[in-house]
Each structure stands twice: as structure tokens, then as C-alpha cells.
Backbone as CSV, one residue per row, in Angstrom:
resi,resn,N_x,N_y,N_z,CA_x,CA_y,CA_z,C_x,C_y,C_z
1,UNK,-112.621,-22.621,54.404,-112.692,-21.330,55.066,-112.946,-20.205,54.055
2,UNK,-112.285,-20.046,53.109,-112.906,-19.412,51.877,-113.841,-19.598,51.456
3,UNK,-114.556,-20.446,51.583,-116.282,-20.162,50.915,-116.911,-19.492,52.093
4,UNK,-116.396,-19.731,53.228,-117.366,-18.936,54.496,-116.577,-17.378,54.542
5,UNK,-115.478,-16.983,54.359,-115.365,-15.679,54.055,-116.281,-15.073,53.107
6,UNK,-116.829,-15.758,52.116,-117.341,-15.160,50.840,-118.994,-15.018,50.780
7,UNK,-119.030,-16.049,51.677,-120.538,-16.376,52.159,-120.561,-14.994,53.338
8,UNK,-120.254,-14.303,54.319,-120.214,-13.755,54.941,-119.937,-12.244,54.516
9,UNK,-119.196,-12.014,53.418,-119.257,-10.859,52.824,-120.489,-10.504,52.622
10,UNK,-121.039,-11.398,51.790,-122.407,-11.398,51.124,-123.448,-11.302,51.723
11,UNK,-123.283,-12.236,52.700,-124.860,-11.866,53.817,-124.341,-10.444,55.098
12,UNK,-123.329,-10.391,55.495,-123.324,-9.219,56.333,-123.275,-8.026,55.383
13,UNK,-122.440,-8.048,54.143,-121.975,-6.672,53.995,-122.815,-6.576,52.395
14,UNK,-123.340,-7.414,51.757,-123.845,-7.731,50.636,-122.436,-7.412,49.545
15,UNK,-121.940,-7.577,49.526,-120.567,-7.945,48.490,-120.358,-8.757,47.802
16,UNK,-120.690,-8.984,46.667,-120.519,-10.077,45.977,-118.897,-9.968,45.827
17,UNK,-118.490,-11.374,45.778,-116.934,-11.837,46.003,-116.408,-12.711,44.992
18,UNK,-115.607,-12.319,43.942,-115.306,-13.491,43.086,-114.007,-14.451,43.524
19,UNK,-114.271,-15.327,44.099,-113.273,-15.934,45.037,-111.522,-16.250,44.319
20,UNK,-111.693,-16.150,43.012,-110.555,-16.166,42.121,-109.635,-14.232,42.115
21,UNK,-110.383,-13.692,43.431,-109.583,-12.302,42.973,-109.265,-12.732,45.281
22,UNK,-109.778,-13.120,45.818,-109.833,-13.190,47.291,-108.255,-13.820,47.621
23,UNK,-107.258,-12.920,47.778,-106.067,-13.229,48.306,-105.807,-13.888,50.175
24,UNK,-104.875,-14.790,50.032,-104.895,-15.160,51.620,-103.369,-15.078,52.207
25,UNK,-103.883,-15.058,53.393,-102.301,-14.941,54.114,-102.575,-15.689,55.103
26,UNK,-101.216,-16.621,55.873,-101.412,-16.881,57.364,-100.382,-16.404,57.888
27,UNK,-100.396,-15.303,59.259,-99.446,-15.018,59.994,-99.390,-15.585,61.690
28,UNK,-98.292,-15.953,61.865,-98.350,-15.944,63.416,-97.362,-14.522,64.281
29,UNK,-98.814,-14.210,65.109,-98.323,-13.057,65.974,-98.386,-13.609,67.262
30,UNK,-97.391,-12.642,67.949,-97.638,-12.193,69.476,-98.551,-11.033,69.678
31,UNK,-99.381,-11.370,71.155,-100.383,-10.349,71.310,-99.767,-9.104,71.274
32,UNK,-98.773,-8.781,71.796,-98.349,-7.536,71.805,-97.718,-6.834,70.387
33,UNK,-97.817,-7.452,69.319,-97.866,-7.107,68.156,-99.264,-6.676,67.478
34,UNK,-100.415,-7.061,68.331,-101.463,-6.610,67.633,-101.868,-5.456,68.095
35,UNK,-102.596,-4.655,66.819,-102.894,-3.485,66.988,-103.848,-2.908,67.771
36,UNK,-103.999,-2.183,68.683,-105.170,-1.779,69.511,-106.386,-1.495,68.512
37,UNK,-106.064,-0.576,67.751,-107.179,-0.130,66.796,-108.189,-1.173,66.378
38,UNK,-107.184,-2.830,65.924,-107.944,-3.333,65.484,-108.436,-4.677,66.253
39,UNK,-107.653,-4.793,66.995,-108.241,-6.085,67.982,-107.882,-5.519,69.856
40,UNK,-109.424,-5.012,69.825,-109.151,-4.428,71.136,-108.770,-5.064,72.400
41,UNK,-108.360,-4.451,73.374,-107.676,-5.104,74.665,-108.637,-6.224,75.266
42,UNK,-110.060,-6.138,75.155,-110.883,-7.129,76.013,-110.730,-8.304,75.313
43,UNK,-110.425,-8.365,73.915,-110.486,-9.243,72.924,-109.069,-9.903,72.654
44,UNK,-108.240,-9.119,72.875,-106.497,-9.487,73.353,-106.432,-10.583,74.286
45,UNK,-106.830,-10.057,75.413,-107.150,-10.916,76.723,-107.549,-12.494,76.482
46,UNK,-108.220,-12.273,75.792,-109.365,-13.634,75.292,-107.951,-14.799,74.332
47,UNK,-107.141,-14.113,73.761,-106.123,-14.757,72.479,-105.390,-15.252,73.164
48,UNK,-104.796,-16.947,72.785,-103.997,-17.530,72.740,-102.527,-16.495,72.472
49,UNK,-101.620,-16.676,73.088,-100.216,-16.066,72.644,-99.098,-17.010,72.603
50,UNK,-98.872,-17.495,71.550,-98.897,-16.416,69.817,-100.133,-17.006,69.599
51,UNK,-100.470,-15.985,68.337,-102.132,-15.941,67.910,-102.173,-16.646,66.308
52,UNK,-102.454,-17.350,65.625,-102.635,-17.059,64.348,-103.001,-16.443,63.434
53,UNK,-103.360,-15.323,62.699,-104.117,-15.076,61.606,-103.871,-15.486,60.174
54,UNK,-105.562,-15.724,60.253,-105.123,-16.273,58.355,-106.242,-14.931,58.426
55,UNK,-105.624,-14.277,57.298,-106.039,-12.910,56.526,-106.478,-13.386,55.079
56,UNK,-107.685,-12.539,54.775,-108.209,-13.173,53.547,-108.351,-11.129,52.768
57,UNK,-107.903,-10.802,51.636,-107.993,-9.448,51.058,-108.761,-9.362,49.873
58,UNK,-109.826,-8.413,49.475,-110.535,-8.563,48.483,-110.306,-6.899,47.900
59,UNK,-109.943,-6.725,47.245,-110.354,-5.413,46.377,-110.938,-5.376,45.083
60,UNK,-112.020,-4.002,45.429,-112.644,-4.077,44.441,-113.180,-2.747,44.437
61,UNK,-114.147,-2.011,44.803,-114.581,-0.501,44.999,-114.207,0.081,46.521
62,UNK,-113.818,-0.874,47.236,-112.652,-0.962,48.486,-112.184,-1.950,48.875
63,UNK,-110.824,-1.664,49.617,-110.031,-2.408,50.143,-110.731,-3.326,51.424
64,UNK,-110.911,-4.790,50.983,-111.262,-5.430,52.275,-110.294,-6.433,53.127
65,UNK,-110.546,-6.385,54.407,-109.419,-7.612,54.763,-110.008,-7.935,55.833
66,UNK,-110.306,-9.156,55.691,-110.762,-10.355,56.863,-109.479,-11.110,57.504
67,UNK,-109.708,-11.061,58.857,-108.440,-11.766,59.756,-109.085,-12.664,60.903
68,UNK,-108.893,-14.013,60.966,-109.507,-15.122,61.676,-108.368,-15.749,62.242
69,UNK,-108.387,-15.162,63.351,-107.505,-16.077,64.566,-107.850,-17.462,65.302
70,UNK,-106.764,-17.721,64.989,-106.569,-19.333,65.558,-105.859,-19.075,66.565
71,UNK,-105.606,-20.439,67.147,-104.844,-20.832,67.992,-103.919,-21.837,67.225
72,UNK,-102.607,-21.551,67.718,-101.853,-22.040,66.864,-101.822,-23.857,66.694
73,UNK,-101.817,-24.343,65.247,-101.752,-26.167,65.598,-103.435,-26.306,65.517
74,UNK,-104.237,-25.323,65.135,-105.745,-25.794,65.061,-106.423,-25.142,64.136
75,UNK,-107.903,-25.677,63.933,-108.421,-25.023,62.487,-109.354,-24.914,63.213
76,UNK,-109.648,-24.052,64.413,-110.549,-23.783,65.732,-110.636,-22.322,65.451
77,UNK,-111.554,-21.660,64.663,-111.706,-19.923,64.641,-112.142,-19.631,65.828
78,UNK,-111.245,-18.610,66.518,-111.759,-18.176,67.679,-112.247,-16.349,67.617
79,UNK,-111.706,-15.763,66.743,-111.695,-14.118,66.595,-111.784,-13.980,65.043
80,UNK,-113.090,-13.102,64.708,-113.138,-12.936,63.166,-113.357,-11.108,63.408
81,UNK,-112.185,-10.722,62.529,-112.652,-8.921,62.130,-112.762,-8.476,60.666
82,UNK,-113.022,-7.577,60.322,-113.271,-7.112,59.134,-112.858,-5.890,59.240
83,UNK,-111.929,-5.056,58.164,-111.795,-4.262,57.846,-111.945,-3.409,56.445
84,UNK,-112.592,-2.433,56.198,-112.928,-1.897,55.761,-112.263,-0.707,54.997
85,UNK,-111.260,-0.689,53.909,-110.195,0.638,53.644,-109.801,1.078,55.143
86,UNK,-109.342,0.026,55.888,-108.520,-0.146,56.787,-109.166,0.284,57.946
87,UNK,-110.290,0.774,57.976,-111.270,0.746,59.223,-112.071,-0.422,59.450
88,UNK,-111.842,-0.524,60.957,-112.897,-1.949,61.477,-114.245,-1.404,61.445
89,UNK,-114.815,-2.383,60.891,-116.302,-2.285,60.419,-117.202,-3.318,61.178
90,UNK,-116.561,-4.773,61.681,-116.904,-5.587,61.943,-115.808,-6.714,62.892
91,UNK,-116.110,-7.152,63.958,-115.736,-8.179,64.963,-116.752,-9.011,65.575
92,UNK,-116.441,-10.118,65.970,-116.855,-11.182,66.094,-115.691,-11.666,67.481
93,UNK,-116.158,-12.200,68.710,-115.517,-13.287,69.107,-116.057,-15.005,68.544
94,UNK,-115.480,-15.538,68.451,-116.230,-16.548,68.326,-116.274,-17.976,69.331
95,UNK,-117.428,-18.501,69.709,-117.276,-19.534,70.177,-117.586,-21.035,69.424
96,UNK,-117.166,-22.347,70.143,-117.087,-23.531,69.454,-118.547,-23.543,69.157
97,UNK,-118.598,-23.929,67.607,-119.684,-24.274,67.104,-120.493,-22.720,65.556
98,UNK,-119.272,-22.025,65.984,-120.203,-20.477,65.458,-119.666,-20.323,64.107
């Protein structure tokens, strides 16, 4: 999953990524813990509850943070966002196969 975060920096946002600085996290939330700002209500709807995120953080001339929701018990990406010095810049639902 880290080489496709890094691969995806690069072709959407052109960022080169040195994957030895790319920090990760996995959290499990409830929908109602997620933030409107950043995972909007139509896209709420769509999430398994509880949700997974594995969060991936890169800094460098800004703060980046990628968050890819699972469903919990699977390595099935269903929701990819990007944030940007803490503005969403980028979402994705995703379906099987994407």
C-alpha cells in the first residue's frame, strides 16, 4: 500500500516522495467520529461502521496526509482522501478493482 500512496502522490500531485520519511497510522473509527469537512455525508453513508483508516503523512514543503478506509478485517480500499496542510484537495470513492 505504500508504494501506491507514493505512486499516486507523484502522478496526481507530482510530489516526489521519499518513502523512508512517509509515516503510517491505522485507526479504527465510528462514522460519527468522522469529520464532515473531511469525509462528507454522501461518502459517510457509503462506510462500513466502524471504518478503518490507515493514514499515511509526508512532510516536506507541506503537510500531507493520505487516509484509506477499510472495512474492518480486510485489505479491501474502499475511500481514499488527501489532505493538503489540512485542506482536502482530493477524494476518491473507490470500487473493487480501482
Amino acid at each position: 500500500m505504500k508504494d501506491d500512496v507514493i505512486k499516486l502522490m507523484e502522478e496526481q500531485f507530482d510530489v516526489t516522495v521519499d518513502g523512508e520519511k512517509l509515516g503510517e497510522e491505522a485507526i479504527l473509527l465510528y462514522l460519527d467520529e468522522l469529520d464532515k469537512e473531511i469525509v462528507s455525508p454522501e461518502i459517510n453513508k457509503l462506510l462500513p461502521n466502524p471504518v478503518v483508516f490507515q493514514t499515511y503523512i509526508y512532510e516536506e514543503k507541506s503537510e500531507w496526509i493520505i487516509g484509506i478506509a477499510f472495512k474492518e478485517g480486510t485489505d479491501y480500499p474502499l475511500y481514499l482522501v488527501c489532505l493538503k496542510d489540512g485542506k482536502k484537495v482530493y477524494e476518491k470513492f473507490l470500487k473493487k478493482g480501482d
